[in-house]
C-alpha positions as CSV (number, residue, x, y, z in Angstrom):
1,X,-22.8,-3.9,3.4
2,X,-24.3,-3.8,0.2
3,X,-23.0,-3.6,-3.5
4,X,-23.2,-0.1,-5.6
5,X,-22.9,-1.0,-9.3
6,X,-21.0,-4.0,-10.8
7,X,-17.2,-3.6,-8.9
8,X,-17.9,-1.0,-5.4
9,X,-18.9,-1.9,-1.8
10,X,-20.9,0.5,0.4
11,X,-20.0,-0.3,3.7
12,X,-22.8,1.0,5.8
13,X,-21.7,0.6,9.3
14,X,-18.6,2.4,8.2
15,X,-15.8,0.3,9.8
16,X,-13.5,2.8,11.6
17,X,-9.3,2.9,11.5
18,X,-9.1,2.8,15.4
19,X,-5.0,2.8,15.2
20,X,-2.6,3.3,12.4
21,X,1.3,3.4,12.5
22,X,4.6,3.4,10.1
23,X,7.4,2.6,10.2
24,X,10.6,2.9,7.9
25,X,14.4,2.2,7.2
26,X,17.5,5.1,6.7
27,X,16.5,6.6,3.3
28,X,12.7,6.8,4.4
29,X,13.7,9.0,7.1
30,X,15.5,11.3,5.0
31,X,13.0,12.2,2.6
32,X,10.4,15.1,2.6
33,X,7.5,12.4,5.0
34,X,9.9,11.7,8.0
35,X,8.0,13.4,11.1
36,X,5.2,11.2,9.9
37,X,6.7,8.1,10.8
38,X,5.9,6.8,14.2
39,X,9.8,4.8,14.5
40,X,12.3,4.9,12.2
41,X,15.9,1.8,12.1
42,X,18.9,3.5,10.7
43,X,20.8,0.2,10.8
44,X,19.0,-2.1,7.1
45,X,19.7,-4.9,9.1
46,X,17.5,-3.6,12.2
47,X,20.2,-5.9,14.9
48,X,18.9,-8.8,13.0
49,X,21.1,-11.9,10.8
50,X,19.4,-10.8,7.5
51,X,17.6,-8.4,5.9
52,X,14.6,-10.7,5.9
53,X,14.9,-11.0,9.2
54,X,14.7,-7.4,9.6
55,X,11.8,-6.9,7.0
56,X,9.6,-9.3,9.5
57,X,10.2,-6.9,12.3
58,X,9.4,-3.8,11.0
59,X,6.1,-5.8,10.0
60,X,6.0,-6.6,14.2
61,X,7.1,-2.6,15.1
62,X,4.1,-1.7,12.8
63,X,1.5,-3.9,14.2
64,X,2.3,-3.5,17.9
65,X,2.4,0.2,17.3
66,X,-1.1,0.2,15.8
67,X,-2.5,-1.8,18.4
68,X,-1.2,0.3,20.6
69,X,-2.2,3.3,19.7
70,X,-5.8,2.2,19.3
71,X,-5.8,1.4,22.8
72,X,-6.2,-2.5,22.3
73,X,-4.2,-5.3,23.4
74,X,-2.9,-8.3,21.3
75,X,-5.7,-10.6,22.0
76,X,-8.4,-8.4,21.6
77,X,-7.2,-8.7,17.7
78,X,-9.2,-11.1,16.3
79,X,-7.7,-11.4,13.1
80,X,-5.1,-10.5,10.9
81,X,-4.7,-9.4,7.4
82,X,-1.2,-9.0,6.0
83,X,1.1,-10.1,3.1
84,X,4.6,-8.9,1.7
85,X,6.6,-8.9,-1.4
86,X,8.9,-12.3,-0.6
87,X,8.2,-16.0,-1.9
88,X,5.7,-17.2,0.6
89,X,4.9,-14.2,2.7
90,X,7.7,-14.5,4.7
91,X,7.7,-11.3,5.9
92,X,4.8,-11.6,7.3
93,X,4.6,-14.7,8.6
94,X,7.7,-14.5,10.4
95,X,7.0,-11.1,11.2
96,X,3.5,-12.1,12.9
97,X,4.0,-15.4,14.3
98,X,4.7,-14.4,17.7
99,X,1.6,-12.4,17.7
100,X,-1.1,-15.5,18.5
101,X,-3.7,-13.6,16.5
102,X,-5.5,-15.5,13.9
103,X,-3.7,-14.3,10.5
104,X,-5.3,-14.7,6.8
105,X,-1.7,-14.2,4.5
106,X,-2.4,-11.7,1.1
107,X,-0.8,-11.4,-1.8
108,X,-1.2,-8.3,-4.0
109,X,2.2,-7.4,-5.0
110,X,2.4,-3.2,-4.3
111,X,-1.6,-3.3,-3.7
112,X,-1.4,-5.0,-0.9
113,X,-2.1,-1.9,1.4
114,X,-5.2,-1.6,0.2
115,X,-6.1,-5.3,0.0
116,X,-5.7,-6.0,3.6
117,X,-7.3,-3.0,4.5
118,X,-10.3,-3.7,2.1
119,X,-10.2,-7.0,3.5
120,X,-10.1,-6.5,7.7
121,X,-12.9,-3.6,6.8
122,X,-15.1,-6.5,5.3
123,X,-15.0,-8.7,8.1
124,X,-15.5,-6.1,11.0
125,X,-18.6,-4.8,8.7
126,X,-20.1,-8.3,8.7
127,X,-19.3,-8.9,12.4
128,X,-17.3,-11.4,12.3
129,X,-14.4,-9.7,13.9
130,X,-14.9,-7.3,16.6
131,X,-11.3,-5.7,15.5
132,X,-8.9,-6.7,12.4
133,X,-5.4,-5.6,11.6
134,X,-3.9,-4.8,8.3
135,X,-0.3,-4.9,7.8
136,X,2.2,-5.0,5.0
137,X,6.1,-3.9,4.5
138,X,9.0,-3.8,1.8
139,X,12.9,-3.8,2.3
140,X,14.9,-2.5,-0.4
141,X,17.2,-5.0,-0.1
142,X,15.1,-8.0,0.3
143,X,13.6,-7.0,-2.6
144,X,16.4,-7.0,-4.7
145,X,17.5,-9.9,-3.9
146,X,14.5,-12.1,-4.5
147,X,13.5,-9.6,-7.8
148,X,16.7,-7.7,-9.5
149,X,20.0,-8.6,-8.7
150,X,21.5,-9.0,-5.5
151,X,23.4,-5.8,-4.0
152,X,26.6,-7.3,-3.9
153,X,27.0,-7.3,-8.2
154,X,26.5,-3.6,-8.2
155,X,24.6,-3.8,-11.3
156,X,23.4,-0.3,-13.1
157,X,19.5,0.8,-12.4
158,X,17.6,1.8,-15.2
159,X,16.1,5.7,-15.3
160,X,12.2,4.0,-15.2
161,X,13.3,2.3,-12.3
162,X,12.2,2.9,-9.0
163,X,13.5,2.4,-5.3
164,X,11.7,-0.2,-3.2
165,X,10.5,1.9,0.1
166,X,12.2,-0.1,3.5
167,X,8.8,0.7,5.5
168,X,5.7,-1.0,6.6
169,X,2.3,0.2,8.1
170,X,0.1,-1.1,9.8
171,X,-3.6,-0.3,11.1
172,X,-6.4,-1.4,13.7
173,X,-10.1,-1.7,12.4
174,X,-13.1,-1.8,14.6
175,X,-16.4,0.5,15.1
176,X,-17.0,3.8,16.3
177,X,-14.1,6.0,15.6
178,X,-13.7,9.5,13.4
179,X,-12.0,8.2,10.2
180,X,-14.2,5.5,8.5
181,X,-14.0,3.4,5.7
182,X,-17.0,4.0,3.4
183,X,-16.5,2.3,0.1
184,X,-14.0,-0.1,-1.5
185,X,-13.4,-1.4,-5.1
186,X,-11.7,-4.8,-5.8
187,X,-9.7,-4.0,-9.1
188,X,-9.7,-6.2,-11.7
189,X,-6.6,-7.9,-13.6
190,X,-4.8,-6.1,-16.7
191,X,-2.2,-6.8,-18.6
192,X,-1.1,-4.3,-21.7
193,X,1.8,-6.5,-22.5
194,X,4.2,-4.6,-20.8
195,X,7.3,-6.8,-20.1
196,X,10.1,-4.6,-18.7
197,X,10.7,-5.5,-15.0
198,X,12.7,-1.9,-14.7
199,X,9.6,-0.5,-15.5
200,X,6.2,-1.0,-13.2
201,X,4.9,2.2,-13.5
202,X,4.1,1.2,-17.3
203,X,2.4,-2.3,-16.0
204,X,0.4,-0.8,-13.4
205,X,-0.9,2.1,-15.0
206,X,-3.8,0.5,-17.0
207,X,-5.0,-0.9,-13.9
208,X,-5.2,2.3,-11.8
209,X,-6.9,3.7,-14.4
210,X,-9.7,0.8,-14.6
211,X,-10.3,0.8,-11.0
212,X,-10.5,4.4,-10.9
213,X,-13.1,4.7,-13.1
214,X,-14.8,1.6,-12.2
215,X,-15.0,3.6,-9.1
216,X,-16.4,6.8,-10.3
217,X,-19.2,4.9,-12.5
218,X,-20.5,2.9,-10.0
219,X,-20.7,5.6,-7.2
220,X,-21.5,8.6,-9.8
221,X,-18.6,10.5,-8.4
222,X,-15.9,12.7,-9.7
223,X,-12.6,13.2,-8.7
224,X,-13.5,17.0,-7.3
225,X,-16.0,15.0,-4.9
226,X,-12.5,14.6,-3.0
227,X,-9.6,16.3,-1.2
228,X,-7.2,14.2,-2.1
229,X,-6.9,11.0,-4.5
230,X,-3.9,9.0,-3.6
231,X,-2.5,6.0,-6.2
232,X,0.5,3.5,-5.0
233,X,3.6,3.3,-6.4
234,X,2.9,4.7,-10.4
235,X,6.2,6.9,-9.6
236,X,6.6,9.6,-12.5
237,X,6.0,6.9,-15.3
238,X,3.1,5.6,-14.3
239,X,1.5,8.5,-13.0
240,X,2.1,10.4,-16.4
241,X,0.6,7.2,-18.4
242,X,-2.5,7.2,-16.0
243,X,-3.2,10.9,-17.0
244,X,-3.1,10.1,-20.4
245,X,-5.2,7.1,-20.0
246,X,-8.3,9.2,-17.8
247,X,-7.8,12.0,-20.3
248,X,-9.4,9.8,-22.9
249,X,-11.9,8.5,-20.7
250,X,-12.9,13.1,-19.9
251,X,-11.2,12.4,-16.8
252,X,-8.7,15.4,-15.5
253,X,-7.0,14.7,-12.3
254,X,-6.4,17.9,-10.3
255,X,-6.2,16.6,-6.2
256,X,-3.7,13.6,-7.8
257,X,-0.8,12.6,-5.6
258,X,1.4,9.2,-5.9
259,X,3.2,8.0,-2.6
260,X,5.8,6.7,-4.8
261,X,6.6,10.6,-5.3
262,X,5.9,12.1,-2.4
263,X,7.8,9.3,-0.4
264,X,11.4,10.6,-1.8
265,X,12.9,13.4,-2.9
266,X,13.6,12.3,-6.4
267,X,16.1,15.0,-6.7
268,X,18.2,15.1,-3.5
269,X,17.5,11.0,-3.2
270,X,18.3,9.6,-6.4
271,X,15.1,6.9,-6.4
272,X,15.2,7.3,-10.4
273,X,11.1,7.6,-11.1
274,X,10.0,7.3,-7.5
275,X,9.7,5.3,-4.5
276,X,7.9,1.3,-4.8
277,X,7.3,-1.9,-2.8
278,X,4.3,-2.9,-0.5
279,X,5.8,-0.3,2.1
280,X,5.6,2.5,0.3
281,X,2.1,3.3,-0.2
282,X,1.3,1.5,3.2
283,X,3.8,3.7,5.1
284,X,2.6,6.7,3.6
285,X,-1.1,6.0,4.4
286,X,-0.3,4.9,7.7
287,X,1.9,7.5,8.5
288,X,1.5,10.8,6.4
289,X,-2.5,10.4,5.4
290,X,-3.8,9.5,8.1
291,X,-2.0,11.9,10.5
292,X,-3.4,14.5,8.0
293,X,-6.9,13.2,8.6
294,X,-6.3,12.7,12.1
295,X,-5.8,16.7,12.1
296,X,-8.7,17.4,10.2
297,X,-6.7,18.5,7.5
298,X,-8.3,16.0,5.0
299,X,-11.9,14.9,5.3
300,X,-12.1,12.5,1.9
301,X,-10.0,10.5,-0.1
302,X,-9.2,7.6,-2.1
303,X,-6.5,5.7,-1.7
304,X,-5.6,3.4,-4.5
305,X,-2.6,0.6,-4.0
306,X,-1.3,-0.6,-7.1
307,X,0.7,-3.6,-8.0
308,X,2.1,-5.7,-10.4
309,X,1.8,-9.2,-10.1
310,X,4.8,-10.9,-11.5
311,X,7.2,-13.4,-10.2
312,X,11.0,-14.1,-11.3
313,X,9.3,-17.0,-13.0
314,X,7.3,-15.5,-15.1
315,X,9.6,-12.6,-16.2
316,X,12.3,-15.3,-17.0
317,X,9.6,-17.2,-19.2
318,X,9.1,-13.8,-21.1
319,X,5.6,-13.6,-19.8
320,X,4.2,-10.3,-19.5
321,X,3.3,-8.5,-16.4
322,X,-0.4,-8.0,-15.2
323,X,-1.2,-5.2,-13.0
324,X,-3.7,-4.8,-9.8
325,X,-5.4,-2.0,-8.4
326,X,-7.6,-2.1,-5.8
327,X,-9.5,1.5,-4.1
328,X,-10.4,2.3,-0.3
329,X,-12.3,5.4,-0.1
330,X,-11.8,6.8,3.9
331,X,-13.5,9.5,5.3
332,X,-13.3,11.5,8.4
333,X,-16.2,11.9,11.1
């Protein structure tokens, strides 16, 4: 592993995704990605006493699923990567505990896809795990509760808002397999002042933009050097403010798609500007990506997780809200 440029890893072994899986709530299952999730709950509470409850187990579905399906069993994990939207991780913690596999907790708000995967592909490139696991999920109403309002006051959404995906994916890293990881850049921290929490697309657009040309600089790329270039949750806001922003850097993004749009039908669905949360870009990479790569249909992309890292605390304080975006670019054979 060896550094290109100021912000990009070149991971030279090529740490393979040996299993992937997704899966996702009612509303999930009804929009346009539903045969690419591996198990789907139409009961929010999946036969658990809160919807935090149930948010930890589609967080165990995912993982076991992965495993699974890369032929592994538990303990052959040697670690774990994962993190959620809720104070503390909960999610995840409660989610994995039963799991006896070392875990390392993340926090990246909505990026957190690509963090943990970023992070397991570092430490089975070094060697010090044999396999790693990434993991994340989101539950629409867990979110709310802990972000918004809770469900029960019925309060109005605003039209840049956008629906928190009930999902979660999960994958296995190790060596030798088709679809590789071959570069990764850690995004750096911005903040435009943007202080509407109905509105992350705004906050997390400067940040997609960064990374995305960080990324390009420092591996003298362009975005026709790819299939596909996939962001996280920018939903129709965010993904209109990052072609405005690339546009004045000469950048033109024709192979662009958003999981926060593709996730929904904003139409049929009513999701306002698009589909959010930590589950929405990990169950579309988990699911729909990499079932497309897994049928040769796409050789090289970038995936891009975004997130905006703010807490009730700070939006009560009047504090603005910094974004994150952090890049995985994944390649097949």
């Amino acid at each position: 592993m060896k550094r290109l440029g100021r912000y990009t890893l070149l991971f030279e072994r090529r740490p393979a995704i040996l299993g992937h899986a997704a899966v996702c709530g009612k509303k999930e299952a009804a929009g346009p990605l539903a045969r690419d999730f591996d198990q789907t709950f139409l009961d929010s509470y999946l036969n658990q006493e809160s919807w935090e409850k149930a948010e930890s187990m589609l967080q165990t579905e995912a993982a076991n699923l992965a495993i699974r399906k890369a032929g592994l069993q538990k303990q052959e994990i040697n670690m774990v990567f994962a993190g959620d939207l809720l104070n503390q991780c909960i999610s995840s913690t409660f989610g994995l505990r039963g799991m006896d596999i070392p875990f390392l907790g993340q926090y990246g708000a909505c990026s957190t896809m690509a963090q943990t995967l970023i992070m397991a592909s570092i430490m089975v490139e070094c060697g010090a795990a044999n396999y790693a696991c990434a993991v994340t999920s989101s539950h629409f109403c867990t979110a709310e509760r802990q972000f918004r309002t809770p469900l029960e006051y019925g309060s109005q959404r605003a039209p840049t808002a956008q629906w928190t995906a009930t999902a979660s994916g999960s994958t296995v890293l190790g060596m030798s397999g088709d679809i590789q990881v071959r570069h990764a850049t850690v995004g750096r921290i911005t903040d435009l002042g943007v202080t509407d929490m109905t509105n992350m697309g705004a906050a997390m657009a400067p940040a997609a933009a960064q990374t995305l040309l960080d990324y390009f600089n420092d591996t003298a790329t362009k975005p026709e050097d790819y299939d596909r270039i996939y962001t996280g949750d920018l939903g129709a806001i965010g993904t209109k403010l990052l072609y405005e922003l690339l546009r004045e850097n000469g950048i033109v993004l024709r192979n662009h798609e958003d999981c926060g749009l593709i996730l929904f039908d904003r139409e049929a669905q009513d999701v306002h500007a698009g589909g959010s949360g930590c589950g929405c870009s990990a169950g579309v990479l988990c699911g729909h990506i990499l079932n497309r790569m897994d049928r040769g249909e796409l050789k090289n992309i970038l995936f891009m997780a975004t997130g905006a890292l703010m807490s009730t605390t700070s939006s009560q304080q009047g504090e603005s809200i910094p974004g994150i975006a952090h890049l995985v670019h994944v390649g097949r054979g």
